[in-house]
Every structure is written in C-alpha cells, then in structure tokens.
N, CA, C, O and CB atoms as a CASP TS submission, in Angstrom:
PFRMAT TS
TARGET T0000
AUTHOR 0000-0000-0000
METHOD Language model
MODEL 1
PARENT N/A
ATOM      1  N   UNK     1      82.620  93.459 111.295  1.00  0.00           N
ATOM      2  CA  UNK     1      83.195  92.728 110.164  1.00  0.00           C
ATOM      3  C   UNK     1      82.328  91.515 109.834  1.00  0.00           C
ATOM      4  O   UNK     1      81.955  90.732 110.707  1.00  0.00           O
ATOM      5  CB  UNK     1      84.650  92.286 110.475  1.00  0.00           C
ATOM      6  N   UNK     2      82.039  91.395 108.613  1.00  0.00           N
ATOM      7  CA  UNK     2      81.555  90.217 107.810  1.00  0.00           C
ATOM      8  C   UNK     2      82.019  88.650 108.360  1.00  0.00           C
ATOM      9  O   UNK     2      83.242  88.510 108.340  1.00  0.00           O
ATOM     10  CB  UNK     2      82.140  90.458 106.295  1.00  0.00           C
ATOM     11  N   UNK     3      81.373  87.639 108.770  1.00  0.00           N
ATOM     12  CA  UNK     3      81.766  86.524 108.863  1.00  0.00           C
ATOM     13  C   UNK     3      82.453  86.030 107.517  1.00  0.00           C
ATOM     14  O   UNK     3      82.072  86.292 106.376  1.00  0.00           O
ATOM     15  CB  UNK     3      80.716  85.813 109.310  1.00  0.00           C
ATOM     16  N   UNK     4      83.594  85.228 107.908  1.00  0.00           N
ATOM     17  CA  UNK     4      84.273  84.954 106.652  1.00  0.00           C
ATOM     18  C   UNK     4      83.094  84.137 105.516  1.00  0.00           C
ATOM     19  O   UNK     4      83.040  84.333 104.302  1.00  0.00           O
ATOM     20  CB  UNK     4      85.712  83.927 107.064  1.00  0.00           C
ATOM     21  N   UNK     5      82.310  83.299 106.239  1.00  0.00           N
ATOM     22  CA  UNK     5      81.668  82.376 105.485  1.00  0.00           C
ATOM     23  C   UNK     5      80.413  82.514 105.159  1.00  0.00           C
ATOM     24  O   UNK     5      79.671  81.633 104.726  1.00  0.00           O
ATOM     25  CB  UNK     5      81.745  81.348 105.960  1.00  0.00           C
ATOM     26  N   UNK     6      80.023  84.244 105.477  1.00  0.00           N
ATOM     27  CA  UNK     6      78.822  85.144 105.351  1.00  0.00           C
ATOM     28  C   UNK     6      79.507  85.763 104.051  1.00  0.00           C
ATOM     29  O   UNK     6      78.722  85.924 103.116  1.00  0.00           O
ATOM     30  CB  UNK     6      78.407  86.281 106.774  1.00  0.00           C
ATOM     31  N   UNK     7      80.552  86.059 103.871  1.00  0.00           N
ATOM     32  CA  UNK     7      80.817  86.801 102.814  1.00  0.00           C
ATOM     33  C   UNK     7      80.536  86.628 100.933  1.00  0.00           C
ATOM     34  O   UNK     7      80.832  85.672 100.217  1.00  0.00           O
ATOM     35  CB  UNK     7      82.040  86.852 103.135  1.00  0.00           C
ATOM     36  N   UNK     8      80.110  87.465 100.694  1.00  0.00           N
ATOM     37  CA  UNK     8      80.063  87.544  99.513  1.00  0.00           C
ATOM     38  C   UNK     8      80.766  86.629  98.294  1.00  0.00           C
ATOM     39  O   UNK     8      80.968  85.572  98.890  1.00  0.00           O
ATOM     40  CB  UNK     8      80.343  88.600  99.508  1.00  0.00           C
ATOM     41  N   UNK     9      81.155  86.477  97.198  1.00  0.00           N
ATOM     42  CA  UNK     9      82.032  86.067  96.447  1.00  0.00           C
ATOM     43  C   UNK     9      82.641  87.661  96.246  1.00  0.00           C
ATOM     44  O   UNK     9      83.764  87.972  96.643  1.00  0.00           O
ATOM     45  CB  UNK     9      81.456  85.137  95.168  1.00  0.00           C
ATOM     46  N   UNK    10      81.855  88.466  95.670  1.00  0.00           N
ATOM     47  CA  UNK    10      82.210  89.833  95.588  1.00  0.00           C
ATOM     48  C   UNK    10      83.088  90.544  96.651  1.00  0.00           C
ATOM     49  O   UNK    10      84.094  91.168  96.315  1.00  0.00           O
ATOM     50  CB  UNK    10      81.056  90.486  95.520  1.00  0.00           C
ATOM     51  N   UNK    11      82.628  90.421  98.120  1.00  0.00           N
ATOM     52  CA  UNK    11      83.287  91.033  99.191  1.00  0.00           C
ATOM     53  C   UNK    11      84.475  90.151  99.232  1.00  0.00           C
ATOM     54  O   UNK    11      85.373  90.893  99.629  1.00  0.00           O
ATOM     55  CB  UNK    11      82.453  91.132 100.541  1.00  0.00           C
ATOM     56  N   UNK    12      84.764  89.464  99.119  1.00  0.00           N
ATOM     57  CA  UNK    12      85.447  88.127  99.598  1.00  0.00           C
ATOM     58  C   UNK    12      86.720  88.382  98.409  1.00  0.00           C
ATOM     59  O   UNK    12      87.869  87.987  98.606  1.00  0.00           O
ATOM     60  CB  UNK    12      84.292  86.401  99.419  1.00  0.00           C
ATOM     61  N   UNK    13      86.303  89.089  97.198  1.00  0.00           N
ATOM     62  CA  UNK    13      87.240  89.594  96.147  1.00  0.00           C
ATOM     63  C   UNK    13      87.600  90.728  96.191  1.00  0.00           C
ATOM     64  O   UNK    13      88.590  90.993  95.508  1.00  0.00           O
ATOM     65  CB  UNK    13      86.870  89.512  95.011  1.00  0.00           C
ATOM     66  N   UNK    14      87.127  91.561  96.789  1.00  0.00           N
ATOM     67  CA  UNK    14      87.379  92.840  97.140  1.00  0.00           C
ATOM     68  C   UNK    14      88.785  93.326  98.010  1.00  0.00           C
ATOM     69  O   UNK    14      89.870  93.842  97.741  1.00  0.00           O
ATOM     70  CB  UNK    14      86.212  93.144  97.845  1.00  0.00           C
ATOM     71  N   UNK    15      87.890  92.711  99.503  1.00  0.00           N
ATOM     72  CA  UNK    15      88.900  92.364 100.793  1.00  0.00           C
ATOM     73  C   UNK    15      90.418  91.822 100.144  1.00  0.00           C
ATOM     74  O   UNK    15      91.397  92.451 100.547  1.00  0.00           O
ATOM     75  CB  UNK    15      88.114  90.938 101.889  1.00  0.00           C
ATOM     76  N   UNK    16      90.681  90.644  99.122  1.00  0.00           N
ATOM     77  CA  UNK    16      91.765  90.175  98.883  1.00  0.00           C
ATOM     78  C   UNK    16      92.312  90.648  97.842  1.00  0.00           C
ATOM     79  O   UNK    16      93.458  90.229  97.675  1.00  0.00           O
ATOM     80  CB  UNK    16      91.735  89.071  98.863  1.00  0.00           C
ATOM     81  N   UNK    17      91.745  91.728  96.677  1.00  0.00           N
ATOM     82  CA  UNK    17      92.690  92.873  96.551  1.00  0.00           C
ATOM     83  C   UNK    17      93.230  93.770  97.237  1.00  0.00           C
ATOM     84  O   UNK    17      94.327  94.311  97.092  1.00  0.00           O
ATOM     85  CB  UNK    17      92.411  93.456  95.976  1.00  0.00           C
ATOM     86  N   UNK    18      92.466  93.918  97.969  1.00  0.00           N
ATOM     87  CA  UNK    18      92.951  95.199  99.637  1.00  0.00           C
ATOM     88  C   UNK    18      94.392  94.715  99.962  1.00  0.00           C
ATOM     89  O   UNK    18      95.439  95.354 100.064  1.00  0.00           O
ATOM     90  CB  UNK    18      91.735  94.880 101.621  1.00  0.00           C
ATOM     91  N   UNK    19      94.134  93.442 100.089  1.00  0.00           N
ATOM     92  CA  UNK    19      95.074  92.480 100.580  1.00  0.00           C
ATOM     93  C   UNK    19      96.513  92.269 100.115  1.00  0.00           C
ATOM     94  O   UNK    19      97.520  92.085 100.799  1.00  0.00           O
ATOM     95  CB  UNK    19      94.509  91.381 100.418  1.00  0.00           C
ATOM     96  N   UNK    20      96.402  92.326  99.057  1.00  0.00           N
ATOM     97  CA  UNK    20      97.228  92.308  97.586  1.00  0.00           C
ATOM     98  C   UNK    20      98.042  93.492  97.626  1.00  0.00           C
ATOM     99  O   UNK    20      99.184  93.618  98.070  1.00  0.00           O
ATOM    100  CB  UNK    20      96.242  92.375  96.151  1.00  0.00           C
ATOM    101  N   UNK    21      97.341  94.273  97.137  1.00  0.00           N
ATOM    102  CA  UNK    21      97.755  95.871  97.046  1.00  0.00           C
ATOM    103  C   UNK    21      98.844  96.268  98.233  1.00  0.00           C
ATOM    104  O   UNK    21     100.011  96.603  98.036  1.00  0.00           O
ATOM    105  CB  UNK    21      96.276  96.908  97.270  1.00  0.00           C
ATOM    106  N   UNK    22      98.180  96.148  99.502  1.00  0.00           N
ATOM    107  CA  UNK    22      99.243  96.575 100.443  1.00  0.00           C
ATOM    108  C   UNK    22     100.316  95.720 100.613  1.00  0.00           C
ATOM    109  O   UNK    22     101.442  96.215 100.606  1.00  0.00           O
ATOM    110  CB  UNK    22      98.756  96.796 101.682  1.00  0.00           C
ATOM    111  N   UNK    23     100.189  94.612 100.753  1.00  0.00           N
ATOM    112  CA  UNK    23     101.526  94.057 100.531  1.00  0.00           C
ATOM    113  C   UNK    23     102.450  94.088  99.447  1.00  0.00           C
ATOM    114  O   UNK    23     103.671  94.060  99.602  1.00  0.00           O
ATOM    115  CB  UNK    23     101.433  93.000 100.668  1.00  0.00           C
ATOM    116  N   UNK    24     101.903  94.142  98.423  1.00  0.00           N
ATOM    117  CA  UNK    24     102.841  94.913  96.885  1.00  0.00           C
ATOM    118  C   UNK    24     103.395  95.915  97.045  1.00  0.00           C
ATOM    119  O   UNK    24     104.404  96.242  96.420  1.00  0.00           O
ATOM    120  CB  UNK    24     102.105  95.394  95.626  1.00  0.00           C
ATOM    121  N   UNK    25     102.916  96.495  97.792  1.00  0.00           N
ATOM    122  CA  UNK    25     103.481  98.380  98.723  1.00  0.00           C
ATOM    123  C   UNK    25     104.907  98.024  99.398  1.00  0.00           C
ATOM    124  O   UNK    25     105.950  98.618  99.670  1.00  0.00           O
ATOM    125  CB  UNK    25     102.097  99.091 100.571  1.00  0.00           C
ATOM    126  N   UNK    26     104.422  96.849  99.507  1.00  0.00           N
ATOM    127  CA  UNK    26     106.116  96.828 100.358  1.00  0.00           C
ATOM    128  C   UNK    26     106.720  97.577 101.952  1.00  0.00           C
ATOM    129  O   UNK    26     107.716  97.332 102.632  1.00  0.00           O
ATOM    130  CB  UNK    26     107.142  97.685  99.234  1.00  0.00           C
ATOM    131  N   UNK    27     105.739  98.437 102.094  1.00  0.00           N
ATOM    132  CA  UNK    27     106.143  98.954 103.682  1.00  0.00           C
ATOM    133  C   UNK    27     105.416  98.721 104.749  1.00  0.00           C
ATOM    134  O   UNK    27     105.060  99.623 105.507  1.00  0.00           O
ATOM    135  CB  UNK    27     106.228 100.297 103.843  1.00  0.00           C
ATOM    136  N   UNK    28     105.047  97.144 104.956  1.00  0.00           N
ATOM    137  CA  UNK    28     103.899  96.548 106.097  1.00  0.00           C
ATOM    138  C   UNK    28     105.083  95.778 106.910  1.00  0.00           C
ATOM    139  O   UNK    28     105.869  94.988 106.387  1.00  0.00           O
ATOM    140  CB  UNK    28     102.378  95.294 105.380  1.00  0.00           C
ATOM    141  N   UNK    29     105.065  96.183 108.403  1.00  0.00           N
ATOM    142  CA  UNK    29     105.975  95.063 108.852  1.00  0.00           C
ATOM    143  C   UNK    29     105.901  93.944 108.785  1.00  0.00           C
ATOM    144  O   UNK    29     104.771  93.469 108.676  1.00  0.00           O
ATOM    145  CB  UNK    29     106.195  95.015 109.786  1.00  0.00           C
ATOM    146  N   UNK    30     107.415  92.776 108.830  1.00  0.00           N
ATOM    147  CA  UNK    30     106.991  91.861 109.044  1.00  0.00           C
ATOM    148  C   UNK    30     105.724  91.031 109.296  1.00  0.00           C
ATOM    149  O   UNK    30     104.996  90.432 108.505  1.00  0.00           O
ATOM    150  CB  UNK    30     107.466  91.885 109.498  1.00  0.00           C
ATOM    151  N   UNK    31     105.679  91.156 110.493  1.00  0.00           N
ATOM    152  CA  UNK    31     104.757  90.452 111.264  1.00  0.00           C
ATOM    153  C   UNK    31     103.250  90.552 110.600  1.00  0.00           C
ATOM    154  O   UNK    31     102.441  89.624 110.602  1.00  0.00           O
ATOM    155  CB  UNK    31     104.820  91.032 112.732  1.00  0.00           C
ATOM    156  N   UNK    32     103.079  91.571 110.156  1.00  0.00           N
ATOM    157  CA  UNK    32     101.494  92.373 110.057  1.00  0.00           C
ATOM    158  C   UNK    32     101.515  91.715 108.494  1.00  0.00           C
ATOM    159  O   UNK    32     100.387  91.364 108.149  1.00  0.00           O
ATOM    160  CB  UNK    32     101.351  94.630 110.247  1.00  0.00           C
ATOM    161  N   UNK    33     102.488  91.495 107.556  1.00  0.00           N
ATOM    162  CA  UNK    33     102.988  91.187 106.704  1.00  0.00           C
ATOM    163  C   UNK    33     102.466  89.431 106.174  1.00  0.00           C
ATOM    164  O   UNK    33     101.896  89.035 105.157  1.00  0.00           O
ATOM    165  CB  UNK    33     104.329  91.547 107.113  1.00  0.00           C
ATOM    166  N   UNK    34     102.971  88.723 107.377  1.00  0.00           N
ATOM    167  CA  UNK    34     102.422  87.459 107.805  1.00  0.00           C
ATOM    168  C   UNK    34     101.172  86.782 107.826  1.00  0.00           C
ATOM    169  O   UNK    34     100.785  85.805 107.184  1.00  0.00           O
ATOM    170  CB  UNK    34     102.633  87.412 108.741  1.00  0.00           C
ATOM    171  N   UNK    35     100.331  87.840 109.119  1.00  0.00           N
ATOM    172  CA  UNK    35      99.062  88.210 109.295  1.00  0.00           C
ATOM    173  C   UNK    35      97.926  88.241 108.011  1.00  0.00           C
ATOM    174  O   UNK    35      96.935  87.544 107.794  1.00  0.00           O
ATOM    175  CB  UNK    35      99.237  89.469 109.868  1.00  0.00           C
ATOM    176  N   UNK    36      98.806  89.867 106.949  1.00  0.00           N
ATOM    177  CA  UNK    36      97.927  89.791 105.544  1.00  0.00           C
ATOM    178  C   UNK    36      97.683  88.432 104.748  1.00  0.00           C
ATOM    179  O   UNK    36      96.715  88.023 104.107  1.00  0.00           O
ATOM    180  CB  UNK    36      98.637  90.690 104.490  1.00  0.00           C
ATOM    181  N   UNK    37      98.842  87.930 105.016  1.00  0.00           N
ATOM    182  CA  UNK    37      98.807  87.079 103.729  1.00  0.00           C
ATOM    183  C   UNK    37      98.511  85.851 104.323  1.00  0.00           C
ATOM    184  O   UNK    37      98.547  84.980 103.453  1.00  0.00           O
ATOM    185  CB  UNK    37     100.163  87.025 102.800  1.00  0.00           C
ATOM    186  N   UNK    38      98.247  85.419 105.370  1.00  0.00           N
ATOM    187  CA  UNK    38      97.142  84.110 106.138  1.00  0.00           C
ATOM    188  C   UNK    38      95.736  85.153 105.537  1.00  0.00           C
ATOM    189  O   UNK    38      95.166  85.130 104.446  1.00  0.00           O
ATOM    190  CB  UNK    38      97.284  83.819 108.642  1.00  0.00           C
ATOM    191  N   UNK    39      95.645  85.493 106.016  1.00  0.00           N
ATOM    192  CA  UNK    39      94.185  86.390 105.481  1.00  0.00           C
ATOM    193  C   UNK    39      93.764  86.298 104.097  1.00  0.00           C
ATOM    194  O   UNK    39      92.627  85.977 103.752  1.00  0.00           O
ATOM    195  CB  UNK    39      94.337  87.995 105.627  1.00  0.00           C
ATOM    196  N   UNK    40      94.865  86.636 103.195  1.00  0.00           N
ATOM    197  CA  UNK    40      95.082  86.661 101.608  1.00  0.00           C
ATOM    198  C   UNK    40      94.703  84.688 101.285  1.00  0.00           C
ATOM    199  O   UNK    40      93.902  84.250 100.459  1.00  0.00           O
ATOM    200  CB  UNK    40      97.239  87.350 101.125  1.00  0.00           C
ATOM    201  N   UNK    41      95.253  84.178 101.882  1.00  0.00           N
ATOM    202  CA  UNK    41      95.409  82.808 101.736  1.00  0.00           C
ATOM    203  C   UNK    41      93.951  82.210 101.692  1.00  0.00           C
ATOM    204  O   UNK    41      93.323  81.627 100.808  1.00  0.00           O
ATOM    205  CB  UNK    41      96.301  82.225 102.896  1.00  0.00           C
ATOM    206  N   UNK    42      93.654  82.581 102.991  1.00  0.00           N
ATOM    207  CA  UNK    42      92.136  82.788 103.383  1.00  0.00           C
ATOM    208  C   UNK    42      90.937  82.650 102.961  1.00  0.00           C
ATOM    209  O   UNK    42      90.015  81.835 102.962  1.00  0.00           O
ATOM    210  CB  UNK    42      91.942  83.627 103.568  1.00  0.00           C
ATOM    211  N   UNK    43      91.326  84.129 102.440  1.00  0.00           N
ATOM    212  CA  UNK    43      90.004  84.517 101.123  1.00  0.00           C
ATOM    213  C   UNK    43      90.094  84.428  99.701  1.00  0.00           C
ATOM    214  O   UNK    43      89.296  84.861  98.870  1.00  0.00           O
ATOM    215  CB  UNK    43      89.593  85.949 101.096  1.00  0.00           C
ATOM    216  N   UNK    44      91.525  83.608  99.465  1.00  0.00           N
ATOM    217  CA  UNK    44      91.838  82.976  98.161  1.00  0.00           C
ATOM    218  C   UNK    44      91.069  81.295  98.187  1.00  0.00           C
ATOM    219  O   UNK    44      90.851  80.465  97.304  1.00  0.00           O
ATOM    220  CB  UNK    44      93.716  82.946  97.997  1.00  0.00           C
ATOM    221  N   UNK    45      90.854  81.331  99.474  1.00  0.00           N
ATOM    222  CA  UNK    45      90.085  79.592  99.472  1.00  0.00           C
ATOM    223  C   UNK    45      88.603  79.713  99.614  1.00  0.00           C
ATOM    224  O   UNK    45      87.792  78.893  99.185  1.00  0.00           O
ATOM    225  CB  UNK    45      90.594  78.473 100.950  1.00  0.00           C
ATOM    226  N   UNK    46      88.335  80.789 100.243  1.00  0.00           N
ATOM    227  CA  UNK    46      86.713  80.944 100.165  1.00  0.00           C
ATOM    228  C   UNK    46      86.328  81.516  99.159  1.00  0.00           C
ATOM    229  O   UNK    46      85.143  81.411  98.841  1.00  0.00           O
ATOM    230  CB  UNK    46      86.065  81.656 101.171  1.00  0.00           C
ATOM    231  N   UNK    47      86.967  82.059  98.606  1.00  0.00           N
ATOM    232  CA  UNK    47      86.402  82.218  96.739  1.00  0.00           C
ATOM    233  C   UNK    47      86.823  81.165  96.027  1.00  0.00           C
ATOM    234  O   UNK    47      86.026  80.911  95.124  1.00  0.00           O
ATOM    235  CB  UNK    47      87.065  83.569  95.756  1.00  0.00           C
ATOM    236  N   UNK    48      88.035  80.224  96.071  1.00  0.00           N
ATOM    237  CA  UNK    48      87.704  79.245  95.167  1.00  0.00           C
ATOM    238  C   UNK    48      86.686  78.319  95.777  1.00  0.00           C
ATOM    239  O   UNK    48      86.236  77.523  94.953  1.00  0.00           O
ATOM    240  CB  UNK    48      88.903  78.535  94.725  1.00  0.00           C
ATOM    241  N   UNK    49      86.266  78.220  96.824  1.00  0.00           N
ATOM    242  CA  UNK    49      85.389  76.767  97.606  1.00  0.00           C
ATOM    243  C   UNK    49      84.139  77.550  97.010  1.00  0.00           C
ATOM    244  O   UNK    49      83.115  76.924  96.738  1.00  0.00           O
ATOM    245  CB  UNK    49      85.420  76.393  99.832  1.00  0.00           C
ATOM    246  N   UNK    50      84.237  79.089  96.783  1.00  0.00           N
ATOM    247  CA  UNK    50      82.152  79.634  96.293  1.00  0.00           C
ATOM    248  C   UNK    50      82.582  79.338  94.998  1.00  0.00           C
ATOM    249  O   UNK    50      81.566  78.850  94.503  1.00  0.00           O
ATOM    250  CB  UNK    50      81.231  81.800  96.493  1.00  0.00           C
ATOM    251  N   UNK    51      83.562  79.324  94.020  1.00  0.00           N
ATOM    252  CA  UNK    51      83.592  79.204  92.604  1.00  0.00           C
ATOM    253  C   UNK    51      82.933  77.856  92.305  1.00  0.00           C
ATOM    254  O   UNK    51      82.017  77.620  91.518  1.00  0.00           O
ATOM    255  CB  UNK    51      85.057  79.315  92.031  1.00  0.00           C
ATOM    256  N   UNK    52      83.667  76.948  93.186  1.00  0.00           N
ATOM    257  CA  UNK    52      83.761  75.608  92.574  1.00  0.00           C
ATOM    258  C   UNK    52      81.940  75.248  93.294  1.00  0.00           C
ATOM    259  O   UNK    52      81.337  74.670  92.390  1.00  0.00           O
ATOM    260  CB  UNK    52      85.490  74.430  93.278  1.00  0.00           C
ATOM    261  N   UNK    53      81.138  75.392  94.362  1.00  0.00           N
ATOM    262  CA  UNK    53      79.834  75.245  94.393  1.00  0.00           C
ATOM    263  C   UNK    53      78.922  76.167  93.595  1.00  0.00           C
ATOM    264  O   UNK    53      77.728  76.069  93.880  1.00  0.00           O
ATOM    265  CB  UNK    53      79.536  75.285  95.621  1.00  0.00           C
ATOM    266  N   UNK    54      79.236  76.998  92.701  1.00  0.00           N
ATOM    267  CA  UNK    54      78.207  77.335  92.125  1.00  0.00           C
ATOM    268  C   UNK    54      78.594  76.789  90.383  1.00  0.00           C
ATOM    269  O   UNK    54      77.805  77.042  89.473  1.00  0.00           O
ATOM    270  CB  UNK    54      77.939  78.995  92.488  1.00  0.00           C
ATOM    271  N   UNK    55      80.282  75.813  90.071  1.00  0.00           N
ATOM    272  CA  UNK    55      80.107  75.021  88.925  1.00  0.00           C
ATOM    273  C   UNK    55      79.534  74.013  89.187  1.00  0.00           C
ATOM    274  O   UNK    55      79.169  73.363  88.207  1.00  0.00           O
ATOM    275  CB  UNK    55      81.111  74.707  88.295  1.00  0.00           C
ATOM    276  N   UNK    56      79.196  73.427  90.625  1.00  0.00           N
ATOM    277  CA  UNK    56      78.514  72.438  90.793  1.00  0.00           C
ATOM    278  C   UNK    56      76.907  72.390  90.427  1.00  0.00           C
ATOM    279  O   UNK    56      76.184  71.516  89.947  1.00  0.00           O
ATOM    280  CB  UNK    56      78.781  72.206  91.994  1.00  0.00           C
ATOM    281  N   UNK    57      76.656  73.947  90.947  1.00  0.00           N
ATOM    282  CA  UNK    57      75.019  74.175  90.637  1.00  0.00           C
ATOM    283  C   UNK    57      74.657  74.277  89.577  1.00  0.00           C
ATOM    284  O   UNK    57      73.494  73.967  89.317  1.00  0.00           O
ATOM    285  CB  UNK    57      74.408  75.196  91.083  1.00  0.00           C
ATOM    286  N   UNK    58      75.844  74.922  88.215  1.00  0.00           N
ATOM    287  CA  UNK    58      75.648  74.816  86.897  1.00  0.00           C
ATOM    288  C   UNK    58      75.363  73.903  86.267  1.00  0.00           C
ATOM    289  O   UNK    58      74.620  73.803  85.290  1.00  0.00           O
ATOM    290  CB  UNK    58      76.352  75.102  86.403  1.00  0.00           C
ATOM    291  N   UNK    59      76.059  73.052  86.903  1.00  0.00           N
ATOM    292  CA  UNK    59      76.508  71.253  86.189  1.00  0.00           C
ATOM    293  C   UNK    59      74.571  70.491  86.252  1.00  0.00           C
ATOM    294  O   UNK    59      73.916  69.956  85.358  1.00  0.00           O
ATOM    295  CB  UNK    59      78.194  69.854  87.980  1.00  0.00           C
ATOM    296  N   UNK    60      74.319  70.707  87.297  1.00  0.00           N
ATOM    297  CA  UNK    60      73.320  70.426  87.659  1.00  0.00           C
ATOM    298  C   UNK    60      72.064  71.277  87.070  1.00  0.00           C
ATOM    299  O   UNK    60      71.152  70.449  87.079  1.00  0.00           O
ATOM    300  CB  UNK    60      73.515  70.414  88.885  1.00  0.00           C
ATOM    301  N   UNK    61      71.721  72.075  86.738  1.00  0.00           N
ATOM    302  CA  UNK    61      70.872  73.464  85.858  1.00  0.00           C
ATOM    303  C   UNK    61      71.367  72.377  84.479  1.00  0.00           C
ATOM    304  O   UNK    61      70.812  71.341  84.114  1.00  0.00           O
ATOM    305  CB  UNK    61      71.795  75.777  85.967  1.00  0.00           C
ATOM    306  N   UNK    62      72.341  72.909  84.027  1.00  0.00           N
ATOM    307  CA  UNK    62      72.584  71.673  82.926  1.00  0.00           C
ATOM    308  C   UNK    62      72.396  70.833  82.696  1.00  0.00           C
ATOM    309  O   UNK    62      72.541  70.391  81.557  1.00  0.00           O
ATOM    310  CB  UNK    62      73.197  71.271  82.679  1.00  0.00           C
ATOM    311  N   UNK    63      71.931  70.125  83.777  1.00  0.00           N
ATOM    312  CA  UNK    63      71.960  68.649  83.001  1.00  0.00           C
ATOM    313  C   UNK    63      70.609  67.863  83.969  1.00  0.00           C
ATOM    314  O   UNK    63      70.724  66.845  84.651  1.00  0.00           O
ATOM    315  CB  UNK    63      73.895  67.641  83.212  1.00  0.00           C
ATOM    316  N   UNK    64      69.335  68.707  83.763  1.00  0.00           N
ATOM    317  CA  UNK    64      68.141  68.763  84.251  1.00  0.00           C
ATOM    318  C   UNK    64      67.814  67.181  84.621  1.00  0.00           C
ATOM    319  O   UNK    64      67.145  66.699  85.536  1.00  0.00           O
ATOM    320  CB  UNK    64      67.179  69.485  83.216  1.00  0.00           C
ATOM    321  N   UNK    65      68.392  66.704  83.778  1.00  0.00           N
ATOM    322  CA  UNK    65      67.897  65.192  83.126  1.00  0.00           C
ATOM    323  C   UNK    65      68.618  64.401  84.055  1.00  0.00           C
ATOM    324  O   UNK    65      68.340  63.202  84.015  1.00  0.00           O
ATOM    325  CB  UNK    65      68.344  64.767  81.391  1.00  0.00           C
ATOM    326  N   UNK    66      69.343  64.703  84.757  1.00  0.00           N
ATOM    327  CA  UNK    66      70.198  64.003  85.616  1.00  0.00           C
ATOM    328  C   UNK    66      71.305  63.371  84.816  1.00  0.00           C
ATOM    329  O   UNK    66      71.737  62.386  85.415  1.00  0.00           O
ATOM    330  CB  UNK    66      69.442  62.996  86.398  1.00  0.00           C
ATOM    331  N   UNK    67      71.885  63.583  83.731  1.00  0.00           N
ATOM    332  CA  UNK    67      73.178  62.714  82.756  1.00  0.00           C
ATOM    333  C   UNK    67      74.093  63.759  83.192  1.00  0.00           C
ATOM    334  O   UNK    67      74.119  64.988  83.123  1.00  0.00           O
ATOM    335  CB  UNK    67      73.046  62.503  80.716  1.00  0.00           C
ATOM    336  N   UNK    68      74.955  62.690  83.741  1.00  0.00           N
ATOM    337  CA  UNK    68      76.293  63.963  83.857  1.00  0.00           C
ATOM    338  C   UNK    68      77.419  64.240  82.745  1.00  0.00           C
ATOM    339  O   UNK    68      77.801  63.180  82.249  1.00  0.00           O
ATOM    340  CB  UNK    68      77.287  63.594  85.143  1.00  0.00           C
ATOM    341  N   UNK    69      77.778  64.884  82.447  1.00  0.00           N
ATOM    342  CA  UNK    69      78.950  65.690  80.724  1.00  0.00           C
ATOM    343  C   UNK    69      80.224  65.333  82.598  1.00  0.00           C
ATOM    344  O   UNK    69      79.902  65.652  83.742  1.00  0.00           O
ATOM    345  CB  UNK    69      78.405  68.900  79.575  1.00  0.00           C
ATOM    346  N   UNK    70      81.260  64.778  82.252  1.00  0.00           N
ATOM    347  CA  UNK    70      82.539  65.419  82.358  1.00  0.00           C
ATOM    348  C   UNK    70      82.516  66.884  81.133  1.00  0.00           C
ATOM    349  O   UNK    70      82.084  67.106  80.002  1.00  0.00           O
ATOM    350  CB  UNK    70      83.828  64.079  81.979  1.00  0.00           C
ATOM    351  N   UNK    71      83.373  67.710  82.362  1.00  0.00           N
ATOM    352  CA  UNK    71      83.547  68.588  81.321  1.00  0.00           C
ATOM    353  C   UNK    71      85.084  69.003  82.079  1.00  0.00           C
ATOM    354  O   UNK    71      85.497  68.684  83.194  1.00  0.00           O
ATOM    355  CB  UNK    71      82.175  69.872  81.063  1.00  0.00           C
ATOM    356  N   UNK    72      85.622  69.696  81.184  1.00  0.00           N
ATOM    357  CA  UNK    72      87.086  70.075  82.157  1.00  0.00           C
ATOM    358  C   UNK    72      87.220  71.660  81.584  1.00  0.00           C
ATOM    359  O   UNK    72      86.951  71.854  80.398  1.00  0.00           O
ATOM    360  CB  UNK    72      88.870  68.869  81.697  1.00  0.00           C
ATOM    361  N   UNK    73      87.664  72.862  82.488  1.00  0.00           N
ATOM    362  CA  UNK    73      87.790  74.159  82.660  1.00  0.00           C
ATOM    363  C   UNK    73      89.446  74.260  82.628  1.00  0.00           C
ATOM    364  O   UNK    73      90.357  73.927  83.386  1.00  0.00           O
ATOM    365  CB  UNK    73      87.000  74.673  84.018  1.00  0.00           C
ATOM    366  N   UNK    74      89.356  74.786  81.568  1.00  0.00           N
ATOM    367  CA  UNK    74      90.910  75.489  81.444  1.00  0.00           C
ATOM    368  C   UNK    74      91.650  76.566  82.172  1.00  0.00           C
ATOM    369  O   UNK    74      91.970  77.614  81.610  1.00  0.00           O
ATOM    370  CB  UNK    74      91.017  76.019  80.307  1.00  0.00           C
ATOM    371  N   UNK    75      91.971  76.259  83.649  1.00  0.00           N
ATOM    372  CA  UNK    75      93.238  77.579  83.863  1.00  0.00           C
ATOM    373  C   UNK    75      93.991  78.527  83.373  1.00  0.00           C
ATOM    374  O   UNK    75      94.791  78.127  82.527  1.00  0.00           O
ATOM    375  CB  UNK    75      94.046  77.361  84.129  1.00  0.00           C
ATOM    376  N   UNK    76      94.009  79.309  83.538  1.00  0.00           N
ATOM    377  CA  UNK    76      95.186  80.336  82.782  1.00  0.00           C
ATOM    378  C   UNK    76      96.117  80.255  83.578  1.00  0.00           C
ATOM    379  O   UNK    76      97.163  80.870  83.371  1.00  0.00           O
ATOM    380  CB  UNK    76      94.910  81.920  82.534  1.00  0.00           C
TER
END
C-alpha cells in the first residue's frame, strides 16, 4: 500500500470514492464502518492539504513579479 503522503492527488481521490461507495452500501459493520470513514476523513484532508499547495504554487506562477492579488475561490 501507498504511503498516505506518497499518494497521488489522483490515488488519494480514487481510494476515497472506494470509500464512499461502500459505506453508501450500507452493509459494512459497525466497527469496519468507523474504521472507513477515519480513512474517508483521512484522505478528504490529504487532498484538500495537495489542493490548497498547488493554489499556493499558482498564486506564485502568477504573480512572477512577486505582487500578491488576494483572490477568493468560491465553494459550492
């Protein structure tokens, strides 16, 4: 298995549909149940922590000159 912090953005999105899916299934015990979704939790933070360093690297590509834009990203 992939180190969590070796992983992909891609793998790392993959794994936490896997994740998703079976627990939407509804027939995982308890416990194992628990387990998924620390996991789910998981790899919902190591894809936002790779999202948010590569708007950092943008910001920066952007703004060659060193002037920083506030800019703000709209959620859905």
């Amino acid at each position: 298995m992939v180190s969590e912090q070796k992983q992909s953005f891609e793998e790392a999105m993959g794994k936490l549909e896997e994740v998703v899916e079976k627990l939407e299934q509804g027939d995982v015990p308890l416990e194992e149940a628990i387990t998924m979704f620390q996991e789910g939790m998981s790899l919902s933070k190591l894809c936002h922590d790779k999202l948010k360093t590569v708007e950092k690297q943008m910001d920066r590509i952007l703004h060659e000159n060193g002037e920083v834009e506030l800019t703000t990203f709209q959620e859905d």
